[in-house]
N, C-alpha and C positions, 0 to 999 in steps of 0.2 A: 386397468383393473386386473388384468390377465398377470401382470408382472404383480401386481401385491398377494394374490392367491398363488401361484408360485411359492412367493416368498414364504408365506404363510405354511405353505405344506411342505416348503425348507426344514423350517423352523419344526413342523409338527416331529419328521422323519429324525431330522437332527444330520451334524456334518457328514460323520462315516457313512450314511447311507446315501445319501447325496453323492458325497464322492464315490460309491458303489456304483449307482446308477448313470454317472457319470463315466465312467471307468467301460462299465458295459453296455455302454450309447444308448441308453434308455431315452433320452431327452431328444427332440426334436433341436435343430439350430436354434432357435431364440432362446427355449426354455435352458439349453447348454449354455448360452452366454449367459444369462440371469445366474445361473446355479455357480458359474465360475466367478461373480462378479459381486454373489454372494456368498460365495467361500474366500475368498481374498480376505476381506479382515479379519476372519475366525482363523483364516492360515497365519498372517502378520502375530495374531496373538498369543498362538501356539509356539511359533518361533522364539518370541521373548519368553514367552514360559519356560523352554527350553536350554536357553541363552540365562536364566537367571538360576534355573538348576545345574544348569554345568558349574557358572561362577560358583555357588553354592558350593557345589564337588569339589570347585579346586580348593576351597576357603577349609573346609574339612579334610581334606587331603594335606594339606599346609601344616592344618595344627597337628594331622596326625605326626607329619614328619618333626613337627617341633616336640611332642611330647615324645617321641623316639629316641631324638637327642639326648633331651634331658635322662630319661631313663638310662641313655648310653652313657649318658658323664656320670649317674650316680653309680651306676655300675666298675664305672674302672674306679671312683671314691673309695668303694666297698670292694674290690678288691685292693686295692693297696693297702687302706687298712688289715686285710684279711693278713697280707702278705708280710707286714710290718706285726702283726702279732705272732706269727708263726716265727720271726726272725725272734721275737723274743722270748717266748717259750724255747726255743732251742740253745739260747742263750742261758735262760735260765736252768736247763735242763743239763748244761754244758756247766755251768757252776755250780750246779748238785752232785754232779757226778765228780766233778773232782775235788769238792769238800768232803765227798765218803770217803774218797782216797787219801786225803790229808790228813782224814781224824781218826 
């Protein structure tokens, strides 16, 4: 009975304080092994929660680096373009200039 009312005022307090109380030996021996015995699965679940945010992070990290790429190819695209039009205004500005002279 002792160990469900325990648990019960686990549950009321909630984990952080638990582990507070835990932490600054609030708990007599029995009540400490209960409170660690019922923090073990809320610990295991926080883990995966955290284990499934990282994966997350790196999956978003990923695309970022893939959408960088891409950016970085359209970018040398557009400048080559850029570069290939300036070759030909120069060109054409090179055949302006010596058809004034010719005419």
């Amino acid at each position: 009975m002792i160990n469900d009312e325990l648990r019960a005022q686990f549950e009321r307090i909630g984990e952080e304080q638990v582990r507070l109380n835990l932490n600054n030996h609030r708990y007599n021996e029995r009540a400490t092994a209960i409170a660690i015995e019922w923090l073990a699965p809320r610990e295991e679940e926080s883990r995966r929660r955290i284990s499934a945010l990282q994966a997350e992070q790196v999956e978003i990290a990923r695309s970022a680096k893939d959408a960088a790429w891409v950016s970085a190819q359209a970018a040398k695209g557009a400048n080559l373009r850029s570069t290939v039009a300036i070759i030909v205004a120069l060109i054409a500005l090179g055949v302006s200039v010596f058809g004034l002279h010719q005419g």
